[in-house]
MARVEXZA-541558 format. One record per residue: x, y, z of N, C-alpha, C in turn; residue number from 0; residue in one letter. Coordinates in nm, 2 decimals. Layout:
<recs>
REC      n_x      n_y      n_z     ca_x     ca_y     ca_z      c_x      c_y      c_z     i   aa
REC        X        Y        Z        X        Y        Z        X        Y        Z   NUM    A
...
</recs>
This chain:
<recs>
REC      n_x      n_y      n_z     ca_x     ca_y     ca_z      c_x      c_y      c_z     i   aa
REC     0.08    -0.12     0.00     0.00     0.00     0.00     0.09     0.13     0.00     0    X
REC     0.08     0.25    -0.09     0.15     0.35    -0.08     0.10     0.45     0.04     1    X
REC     0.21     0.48     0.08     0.12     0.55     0.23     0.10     0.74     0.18     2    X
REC     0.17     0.73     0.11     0.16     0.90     0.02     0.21     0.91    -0.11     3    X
REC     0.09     1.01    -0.20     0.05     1.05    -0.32     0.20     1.04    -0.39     4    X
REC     0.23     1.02    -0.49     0.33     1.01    -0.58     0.31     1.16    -0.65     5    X
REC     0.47     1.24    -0.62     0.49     1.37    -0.68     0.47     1.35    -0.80     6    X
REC     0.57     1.27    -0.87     0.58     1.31    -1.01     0.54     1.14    -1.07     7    X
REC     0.49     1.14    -1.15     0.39     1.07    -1.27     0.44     1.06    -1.42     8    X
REC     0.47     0.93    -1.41     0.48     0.89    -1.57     0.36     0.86    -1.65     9    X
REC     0.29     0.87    -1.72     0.15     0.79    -1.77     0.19     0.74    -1.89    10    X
REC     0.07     0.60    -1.96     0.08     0.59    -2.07     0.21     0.48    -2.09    11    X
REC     0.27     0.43    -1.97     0.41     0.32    -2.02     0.29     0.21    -2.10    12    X
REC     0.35     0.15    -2.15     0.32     0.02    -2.21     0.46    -0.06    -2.25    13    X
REC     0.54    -0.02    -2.25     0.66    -0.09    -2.28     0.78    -0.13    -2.17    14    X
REC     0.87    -0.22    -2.14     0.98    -0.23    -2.05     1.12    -0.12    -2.05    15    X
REC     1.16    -0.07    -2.19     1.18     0.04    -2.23     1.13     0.16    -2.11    16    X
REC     1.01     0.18    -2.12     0.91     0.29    -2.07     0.89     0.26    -1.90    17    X
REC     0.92     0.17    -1.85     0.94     0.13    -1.74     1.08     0.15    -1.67    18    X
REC     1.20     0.13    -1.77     1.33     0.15    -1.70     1.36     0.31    -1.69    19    X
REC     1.30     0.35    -1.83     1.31     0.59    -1.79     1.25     0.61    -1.70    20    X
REC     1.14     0.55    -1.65     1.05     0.64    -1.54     1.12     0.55    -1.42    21    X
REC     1.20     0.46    -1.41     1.28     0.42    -1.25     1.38     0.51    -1.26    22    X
REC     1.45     0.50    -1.41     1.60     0.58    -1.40     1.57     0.69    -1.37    23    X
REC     1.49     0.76    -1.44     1.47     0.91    -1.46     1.39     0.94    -1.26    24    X
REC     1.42     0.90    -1.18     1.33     0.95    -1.09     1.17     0.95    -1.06    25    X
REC     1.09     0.91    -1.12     0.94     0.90    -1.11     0.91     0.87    -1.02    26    X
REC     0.84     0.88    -0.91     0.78     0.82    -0.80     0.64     0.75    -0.84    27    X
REC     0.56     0.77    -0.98     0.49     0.68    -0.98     0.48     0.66    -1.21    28    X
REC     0.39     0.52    -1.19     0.41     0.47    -1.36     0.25     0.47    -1.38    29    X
REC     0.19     0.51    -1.47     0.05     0.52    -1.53     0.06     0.40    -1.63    30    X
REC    -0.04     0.32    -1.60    -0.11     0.26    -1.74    -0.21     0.25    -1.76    31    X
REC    -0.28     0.28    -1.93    -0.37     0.32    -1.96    -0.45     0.19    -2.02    32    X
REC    -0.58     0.12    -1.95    -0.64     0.05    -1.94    -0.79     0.06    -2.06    33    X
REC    -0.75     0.21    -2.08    -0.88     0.27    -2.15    -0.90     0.24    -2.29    34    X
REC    -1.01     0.17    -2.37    -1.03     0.09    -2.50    -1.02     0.20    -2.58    35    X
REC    -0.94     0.16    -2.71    -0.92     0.27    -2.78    -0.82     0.39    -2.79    36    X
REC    -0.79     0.36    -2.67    -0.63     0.50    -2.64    -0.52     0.43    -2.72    37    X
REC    -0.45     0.53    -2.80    -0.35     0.47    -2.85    -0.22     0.43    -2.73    38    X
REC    -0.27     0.49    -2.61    -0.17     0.45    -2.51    -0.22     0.25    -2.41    39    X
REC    -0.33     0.19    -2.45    -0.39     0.13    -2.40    -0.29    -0.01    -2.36    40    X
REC    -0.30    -0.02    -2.29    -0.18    -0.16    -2.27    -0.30    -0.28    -2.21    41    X
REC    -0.28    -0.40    -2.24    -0.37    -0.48    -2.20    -0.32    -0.58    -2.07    42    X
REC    -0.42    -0.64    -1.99    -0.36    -0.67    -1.83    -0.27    -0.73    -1.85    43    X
REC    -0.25    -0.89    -1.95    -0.14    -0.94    -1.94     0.02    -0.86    -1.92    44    X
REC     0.01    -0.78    -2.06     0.14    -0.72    -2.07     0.17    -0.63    -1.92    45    X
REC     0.02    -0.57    -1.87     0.04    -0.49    -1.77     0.12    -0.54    -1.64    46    X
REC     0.06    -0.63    -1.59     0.07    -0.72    -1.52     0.26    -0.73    -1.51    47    X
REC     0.31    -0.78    -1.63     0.43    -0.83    -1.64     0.48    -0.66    -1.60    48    X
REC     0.47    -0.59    -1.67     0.55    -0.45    -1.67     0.56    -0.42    -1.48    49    X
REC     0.40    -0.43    -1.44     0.41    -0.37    -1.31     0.48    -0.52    -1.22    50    X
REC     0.52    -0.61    -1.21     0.57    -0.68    -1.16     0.78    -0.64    -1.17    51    X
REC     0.78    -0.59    -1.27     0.94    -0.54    -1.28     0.93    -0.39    -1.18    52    X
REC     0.85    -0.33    -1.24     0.85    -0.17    -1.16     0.79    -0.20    -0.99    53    X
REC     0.70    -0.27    -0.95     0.67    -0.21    -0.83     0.73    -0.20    -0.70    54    X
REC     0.83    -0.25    -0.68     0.98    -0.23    -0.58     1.01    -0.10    -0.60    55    X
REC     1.01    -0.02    -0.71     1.10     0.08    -0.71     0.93     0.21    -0.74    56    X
REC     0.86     0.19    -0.79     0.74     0.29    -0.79     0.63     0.26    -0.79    57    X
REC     0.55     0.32    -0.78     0.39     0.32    -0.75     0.35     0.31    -0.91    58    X
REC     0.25     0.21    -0.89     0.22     0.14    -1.04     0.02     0.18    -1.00    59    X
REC     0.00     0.33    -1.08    -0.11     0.33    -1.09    -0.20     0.28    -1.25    60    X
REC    -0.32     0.25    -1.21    -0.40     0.24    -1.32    -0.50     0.31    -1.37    61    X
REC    -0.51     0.36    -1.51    -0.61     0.43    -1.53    -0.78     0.40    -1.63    62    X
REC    -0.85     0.42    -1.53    -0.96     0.43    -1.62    -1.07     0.52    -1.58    63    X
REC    -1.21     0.47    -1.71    -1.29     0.56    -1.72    -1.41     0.47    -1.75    64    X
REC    -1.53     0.56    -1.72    -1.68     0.50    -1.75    -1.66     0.42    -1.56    65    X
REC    -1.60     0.43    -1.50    -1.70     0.33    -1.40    -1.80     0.40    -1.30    66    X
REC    -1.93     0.31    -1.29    -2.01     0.26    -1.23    -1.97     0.22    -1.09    67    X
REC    -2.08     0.26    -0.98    -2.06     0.22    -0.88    -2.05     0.06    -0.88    68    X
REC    -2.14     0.00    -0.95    -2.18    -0.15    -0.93    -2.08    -0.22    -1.02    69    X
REC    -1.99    -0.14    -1.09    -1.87    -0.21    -1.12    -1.72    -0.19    -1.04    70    X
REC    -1.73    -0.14    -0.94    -1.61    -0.13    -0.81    -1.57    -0.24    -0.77    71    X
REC    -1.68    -0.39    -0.70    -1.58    -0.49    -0.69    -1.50    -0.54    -0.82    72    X
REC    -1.54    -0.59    -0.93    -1.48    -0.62    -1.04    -1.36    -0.54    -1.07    73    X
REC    -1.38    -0.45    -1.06    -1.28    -0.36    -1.10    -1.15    -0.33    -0.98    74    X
REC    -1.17    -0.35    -0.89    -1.11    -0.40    -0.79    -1.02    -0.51    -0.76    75    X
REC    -1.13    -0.60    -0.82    -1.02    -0.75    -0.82    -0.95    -0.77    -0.93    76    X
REC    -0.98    -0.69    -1.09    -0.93    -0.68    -1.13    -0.72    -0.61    -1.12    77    X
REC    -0.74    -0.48    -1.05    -0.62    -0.42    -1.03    -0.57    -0.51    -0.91    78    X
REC    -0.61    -0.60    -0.84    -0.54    -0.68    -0.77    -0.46    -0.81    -0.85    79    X
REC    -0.54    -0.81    -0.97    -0.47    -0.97    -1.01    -0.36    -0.86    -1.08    80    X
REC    -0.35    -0.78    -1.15    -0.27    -0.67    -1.19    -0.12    -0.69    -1.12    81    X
REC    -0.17    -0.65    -1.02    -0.09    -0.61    -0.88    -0.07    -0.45    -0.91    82    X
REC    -0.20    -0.38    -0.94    -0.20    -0.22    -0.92    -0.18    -0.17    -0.76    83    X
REC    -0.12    -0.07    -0.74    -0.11    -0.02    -0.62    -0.22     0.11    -0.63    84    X
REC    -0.31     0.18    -0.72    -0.37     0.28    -0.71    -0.46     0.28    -0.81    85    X
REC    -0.56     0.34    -0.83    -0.67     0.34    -0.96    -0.67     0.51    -0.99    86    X
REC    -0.63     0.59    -1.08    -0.68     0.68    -1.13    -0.81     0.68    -1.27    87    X
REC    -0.93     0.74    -1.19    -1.06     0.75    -1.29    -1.08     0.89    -1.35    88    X
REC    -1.07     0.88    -1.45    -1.06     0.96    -1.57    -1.16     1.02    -1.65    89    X
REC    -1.29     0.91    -1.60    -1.41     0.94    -1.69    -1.53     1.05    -1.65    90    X
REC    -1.53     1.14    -1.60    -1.59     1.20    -1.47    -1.67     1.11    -1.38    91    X
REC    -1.64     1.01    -1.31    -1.64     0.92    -1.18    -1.69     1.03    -1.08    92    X
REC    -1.78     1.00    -1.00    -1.82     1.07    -0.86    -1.73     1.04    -0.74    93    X
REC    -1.74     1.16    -0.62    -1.67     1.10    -0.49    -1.73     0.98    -0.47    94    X
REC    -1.82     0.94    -0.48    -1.91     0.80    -0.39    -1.77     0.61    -0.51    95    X
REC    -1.77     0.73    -0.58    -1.74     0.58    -0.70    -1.57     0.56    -0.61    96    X
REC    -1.51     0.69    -0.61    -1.37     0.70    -0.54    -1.39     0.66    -0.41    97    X
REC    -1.53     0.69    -0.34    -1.49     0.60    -0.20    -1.49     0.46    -0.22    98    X
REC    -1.62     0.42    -0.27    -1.63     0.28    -0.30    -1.49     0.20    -0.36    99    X
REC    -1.41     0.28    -0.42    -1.27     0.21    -0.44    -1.17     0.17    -0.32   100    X
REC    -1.19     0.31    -0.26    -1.12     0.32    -0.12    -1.12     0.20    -0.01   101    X
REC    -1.30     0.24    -0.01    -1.35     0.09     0.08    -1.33     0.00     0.03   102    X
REC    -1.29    -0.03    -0.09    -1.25    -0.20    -0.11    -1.10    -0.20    -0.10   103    X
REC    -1.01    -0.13    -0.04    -0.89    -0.15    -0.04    -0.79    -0.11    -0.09   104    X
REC    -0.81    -0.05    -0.21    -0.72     0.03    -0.31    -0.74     0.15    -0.29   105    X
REC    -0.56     0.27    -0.29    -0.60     0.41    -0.33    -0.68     0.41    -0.47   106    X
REC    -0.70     0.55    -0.45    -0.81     0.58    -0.56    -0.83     0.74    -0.59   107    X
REC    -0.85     0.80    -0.67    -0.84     0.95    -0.68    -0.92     0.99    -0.82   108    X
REC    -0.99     1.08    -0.85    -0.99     1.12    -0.96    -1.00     1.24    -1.07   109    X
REC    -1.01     1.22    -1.19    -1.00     1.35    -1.28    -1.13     1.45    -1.28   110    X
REC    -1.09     1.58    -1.28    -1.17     1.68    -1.33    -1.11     1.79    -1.41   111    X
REC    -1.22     1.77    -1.53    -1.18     1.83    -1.64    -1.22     1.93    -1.61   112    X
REC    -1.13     2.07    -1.67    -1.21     2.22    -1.67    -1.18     2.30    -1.78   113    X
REC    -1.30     2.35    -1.77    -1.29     2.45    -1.94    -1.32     2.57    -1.85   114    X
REC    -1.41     2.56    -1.75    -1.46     2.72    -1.65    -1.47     2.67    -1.53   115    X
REC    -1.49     2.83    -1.47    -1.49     2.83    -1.35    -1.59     2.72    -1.28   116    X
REC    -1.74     2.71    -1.32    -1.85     2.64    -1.29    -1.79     2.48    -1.28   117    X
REC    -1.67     2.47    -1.38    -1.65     2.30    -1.39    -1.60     2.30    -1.22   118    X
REC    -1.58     2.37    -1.19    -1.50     2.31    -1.01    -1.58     2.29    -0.95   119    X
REC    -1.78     2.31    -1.00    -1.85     2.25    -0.86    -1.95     2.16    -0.97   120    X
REC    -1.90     2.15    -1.10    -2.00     2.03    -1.17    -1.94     1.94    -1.19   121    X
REC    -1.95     1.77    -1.12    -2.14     1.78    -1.07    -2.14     1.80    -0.92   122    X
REC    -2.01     1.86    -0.90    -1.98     1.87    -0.74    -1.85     1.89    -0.69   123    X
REC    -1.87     2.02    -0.57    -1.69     2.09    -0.55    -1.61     2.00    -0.56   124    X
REC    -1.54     2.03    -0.64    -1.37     1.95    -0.63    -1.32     1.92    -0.53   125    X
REC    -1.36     1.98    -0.39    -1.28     1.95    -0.24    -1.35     1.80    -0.22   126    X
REC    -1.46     1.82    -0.28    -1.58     1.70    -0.28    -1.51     1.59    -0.31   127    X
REC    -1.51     1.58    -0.43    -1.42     1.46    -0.51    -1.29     1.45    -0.41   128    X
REC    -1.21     1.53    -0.44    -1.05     1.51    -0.37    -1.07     1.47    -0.22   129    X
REC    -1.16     1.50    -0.15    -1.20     1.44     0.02    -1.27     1.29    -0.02   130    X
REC    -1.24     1.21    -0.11    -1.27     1.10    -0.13    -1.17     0.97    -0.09   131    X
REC    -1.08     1.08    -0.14    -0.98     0.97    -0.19    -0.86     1.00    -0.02   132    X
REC    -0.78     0.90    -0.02    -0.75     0.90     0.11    -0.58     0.95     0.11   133    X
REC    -0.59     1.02    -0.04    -0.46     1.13    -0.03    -0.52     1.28    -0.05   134    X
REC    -0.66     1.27    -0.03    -0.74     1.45    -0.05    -0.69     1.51    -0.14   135    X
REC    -0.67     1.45    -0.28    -0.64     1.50    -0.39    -0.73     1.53    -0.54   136    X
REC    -0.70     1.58    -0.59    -0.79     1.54    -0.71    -0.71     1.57    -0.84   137    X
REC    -0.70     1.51    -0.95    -0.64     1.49    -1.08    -0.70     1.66    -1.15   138    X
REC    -0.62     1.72    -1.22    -0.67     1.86    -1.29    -0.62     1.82    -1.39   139    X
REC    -0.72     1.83    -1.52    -0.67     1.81    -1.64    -0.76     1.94    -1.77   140    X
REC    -0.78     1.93    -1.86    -0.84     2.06    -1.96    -0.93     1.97    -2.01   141    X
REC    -1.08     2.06    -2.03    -1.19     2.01    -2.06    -1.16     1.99    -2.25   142    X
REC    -1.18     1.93    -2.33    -1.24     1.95    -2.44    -1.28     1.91    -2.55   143    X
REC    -1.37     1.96    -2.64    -1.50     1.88    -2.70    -1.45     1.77    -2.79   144    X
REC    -1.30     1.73    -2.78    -1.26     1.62    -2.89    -1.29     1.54    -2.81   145    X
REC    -1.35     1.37    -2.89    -1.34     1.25    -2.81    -1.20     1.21    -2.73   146    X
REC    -1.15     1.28    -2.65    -1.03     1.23    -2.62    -1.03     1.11    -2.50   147    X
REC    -0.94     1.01    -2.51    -0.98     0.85    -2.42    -0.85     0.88    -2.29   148    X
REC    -0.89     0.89    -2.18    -0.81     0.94    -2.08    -0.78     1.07    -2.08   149    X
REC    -0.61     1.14    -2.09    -0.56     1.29    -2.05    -0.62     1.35    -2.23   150    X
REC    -0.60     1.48    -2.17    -0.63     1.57    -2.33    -0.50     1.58    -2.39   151    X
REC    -0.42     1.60    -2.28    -0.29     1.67    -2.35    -0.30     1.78    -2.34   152    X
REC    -0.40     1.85    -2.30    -0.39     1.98    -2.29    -0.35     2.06    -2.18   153    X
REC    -0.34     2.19    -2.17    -0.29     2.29    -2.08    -0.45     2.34    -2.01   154    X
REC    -0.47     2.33    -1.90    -0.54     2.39    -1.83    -0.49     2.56    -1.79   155    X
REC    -0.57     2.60    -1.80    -0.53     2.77    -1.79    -0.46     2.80    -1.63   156    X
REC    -0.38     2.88    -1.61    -0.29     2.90    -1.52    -0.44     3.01    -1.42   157    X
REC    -0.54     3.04    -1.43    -0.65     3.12    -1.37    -0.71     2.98    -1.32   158    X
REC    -0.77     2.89    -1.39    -0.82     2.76    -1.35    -0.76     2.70    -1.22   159    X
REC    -0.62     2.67    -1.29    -0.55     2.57    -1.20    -0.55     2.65    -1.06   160    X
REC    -0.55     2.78    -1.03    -0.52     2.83    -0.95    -0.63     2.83    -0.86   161    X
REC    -0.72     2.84    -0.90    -0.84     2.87    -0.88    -0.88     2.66    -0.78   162    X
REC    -0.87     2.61    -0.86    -0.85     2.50    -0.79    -0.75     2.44    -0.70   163    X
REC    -0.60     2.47    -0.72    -0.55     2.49    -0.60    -0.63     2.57    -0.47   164    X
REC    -0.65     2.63    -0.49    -0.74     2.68    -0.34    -0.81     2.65    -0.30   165    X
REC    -0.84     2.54    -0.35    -0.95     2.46    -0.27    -0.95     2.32    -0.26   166    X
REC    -0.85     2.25    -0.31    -0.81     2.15    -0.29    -0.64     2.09    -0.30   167    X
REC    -0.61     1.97    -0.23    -0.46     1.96    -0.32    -0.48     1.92    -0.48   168    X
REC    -0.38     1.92    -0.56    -0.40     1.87    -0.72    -0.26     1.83    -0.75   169    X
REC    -0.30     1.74    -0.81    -0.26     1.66    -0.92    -0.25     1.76    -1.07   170    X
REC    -0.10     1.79    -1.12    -0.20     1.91    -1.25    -0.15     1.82    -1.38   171    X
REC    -0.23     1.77    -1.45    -0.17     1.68    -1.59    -0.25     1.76    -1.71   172    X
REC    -0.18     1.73    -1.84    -0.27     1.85    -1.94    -0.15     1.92    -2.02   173    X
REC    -0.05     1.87    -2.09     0.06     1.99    -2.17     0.17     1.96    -2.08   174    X
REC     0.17     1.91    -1.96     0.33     1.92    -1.93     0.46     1.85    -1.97   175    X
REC     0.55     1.94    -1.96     0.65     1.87    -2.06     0.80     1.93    -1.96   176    X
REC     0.93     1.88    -2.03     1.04     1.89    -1.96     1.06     2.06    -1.93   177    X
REC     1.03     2.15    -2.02     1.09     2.24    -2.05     0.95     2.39    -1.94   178    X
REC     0.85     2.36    -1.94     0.74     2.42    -1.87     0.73     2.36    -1.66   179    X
REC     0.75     2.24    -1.67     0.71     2.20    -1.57     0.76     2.26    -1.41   180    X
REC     0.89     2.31    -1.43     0.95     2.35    -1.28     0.90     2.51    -1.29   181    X
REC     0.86     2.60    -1.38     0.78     2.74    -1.40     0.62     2.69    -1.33   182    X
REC     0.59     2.58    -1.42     0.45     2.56    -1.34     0.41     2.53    -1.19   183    X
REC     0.49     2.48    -1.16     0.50     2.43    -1.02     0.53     2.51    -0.93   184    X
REC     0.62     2.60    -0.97     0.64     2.71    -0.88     0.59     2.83    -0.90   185    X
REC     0.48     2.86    -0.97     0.42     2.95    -1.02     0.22     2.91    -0.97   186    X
REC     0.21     2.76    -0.99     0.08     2.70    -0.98     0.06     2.64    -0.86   187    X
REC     0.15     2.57    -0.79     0.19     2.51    -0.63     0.07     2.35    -0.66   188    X
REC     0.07     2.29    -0.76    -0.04     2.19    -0.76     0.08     2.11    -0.64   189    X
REC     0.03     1.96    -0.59     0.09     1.87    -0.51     0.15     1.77    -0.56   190    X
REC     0.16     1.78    -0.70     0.21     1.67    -0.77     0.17     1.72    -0.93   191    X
REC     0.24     1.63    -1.06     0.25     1.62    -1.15     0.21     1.52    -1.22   192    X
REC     0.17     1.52    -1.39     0.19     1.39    -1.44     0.17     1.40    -1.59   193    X
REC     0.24     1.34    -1.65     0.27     1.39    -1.78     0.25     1.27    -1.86   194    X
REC     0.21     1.27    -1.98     0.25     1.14    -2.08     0.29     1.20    -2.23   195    X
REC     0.18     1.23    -2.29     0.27     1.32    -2.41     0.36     1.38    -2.46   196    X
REC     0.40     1.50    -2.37     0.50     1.54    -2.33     0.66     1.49    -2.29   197    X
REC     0.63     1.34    -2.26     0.75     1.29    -2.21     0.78     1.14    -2.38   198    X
REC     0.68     1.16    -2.47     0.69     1.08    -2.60     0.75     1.09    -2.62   199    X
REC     0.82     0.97    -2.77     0.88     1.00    -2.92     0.73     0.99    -2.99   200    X
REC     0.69     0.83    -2.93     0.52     0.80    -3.02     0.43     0.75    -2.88   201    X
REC     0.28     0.78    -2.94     0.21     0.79    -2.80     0.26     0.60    -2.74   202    X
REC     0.25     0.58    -2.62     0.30     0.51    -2.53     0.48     0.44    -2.54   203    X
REC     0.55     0.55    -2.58     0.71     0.51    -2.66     0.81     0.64    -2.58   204    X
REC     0.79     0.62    -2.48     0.87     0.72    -2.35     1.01     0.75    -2.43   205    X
REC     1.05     0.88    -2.44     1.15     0.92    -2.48     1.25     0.94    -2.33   206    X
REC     1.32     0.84    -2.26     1.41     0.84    -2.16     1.45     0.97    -2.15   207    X
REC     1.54     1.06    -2.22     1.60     1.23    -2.22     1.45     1.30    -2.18   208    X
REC     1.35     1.28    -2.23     1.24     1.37    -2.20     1.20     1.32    -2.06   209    X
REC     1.22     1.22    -2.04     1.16     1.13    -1.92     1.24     1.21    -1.79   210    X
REC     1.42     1.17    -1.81     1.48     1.24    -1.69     1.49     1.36    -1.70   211    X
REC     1.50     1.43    -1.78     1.45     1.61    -1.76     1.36     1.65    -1.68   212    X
REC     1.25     1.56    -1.74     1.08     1.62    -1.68     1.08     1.60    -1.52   213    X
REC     1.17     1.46    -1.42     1.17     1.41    -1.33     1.29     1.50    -1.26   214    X
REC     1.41     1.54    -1.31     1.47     1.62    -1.27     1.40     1.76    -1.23   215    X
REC     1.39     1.81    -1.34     1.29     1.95    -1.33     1.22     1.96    -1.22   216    X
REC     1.13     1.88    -1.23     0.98     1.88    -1.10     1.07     1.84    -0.99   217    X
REC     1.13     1.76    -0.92     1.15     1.71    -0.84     1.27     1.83    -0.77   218    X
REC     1.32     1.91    -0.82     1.39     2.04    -0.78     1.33     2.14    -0.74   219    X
REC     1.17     2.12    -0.86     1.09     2.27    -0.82     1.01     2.26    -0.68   220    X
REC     0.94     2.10    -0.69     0.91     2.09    -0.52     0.99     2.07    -0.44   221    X
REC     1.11     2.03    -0.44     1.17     2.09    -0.29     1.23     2.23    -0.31   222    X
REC     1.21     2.31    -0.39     1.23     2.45    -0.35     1.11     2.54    -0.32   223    X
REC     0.98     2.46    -0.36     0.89     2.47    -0.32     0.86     2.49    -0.15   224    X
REC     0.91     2.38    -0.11     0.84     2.35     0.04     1.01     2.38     0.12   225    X
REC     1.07     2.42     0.02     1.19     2.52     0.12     1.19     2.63     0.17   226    X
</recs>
């Protein structure tokens, strides 16, 4: 069980490749994308194998979307046969769906997309969702109208994010990359990071140099952060 939230976030590994940049490069936690259709999607077997080399050295979260309360146990015993250590839900999931993960055993946290100010209390305050989960966090990522499966890739507006920092801890994912992220962090104060795009060559194909930059960077800006 991880006893606290993982700073910095790899998402989107699918490969063993993409497992050795995010140990070398510093990561405290590895994203895989469970979601049908994402060009990042890795399936449990392979998953399975990957998080079985990584979880001694990082927190092996899982990501998905569309769940249902009355799909929590399954989905549950699922990330157990896995051997996930954490569930991130992506799909606009309620606090109740995030507790119900909790109470079966697993951390659990999840995304809220924002295009406006109104998205921080639809379908309910963001302190709401993030007091669900038993790191009081919640995932910030950018609203928008493309079918996108999981993160956008987008940049959430620096008025947004701020606006949400004040009212809850965050997670900020959405555009970050090696060369932005230690400005954001020290400029935004979210409680963590997480990137996938940004740290590519091809979606789920971790570029290691982008990987240890991005883990360097962040991991300097928050301890000069809380210095």
């Amino acid at each position: 069980m991880i006893a606290t939230a993982p700073r910095i976030k790899v998402c989107g590994v699918r490969t063993d490749a993409g497992v050795e940049a995010a140990i070398d490069g510093g990561a405290d936690a590895i994203g895989f994308n469970f979601v049908v259709g994402s060009p990042r999607q890795v399936d449990d077997f392979i998953a399975a194998d990957l998080v079985r080399r990584a979880r001694d050295h990082v927190a092996c979260v899982g990501l998905f979307v569309g769940v249902e309360l009355d799909a929590v146990p399954a989905l549950v015993a699922r990330a157990g046969r896995i051997g996930l250590d954490a569930l991130q839900l992506h799909g606009g999931e309620s606090s109740d769906v995030v507790r119900a993960v909790e109470t079966a055993g697993i951390a659990c946290y999840a995304a809220r997309r924002l295009g406006e100010l109104g998205d921080l209390d639809r379908p309910e305050p963001i302190e709401a969702l993030a007091g669900a989960s038993r790191w009081a966090l919640a995932l910030v990522d950018a609203k928008s109208n493309a079918r996108l499966l999981g993160g956008t890739g987008l940049r959430v507006s620096a008025a947004l994010t701020s606006s949400a920092v004040a009212r809850c801890r965050v997670m900020l994912a959405g555009g970050l990359d090696p060369q932005n992220v230690a400005d954001i962090i020290a400029s935004l104060r979210p409680v963590a990071v997480d990137a996938a795009s940004g740290l590519e060559r091809a979606p789920g194909m971790q570029d290691p140099r982008k990987v240890f930059a991005f883990c360097r960077s962040a991991r300097a800006a928050f301890d000069a952060a809380r210095s």
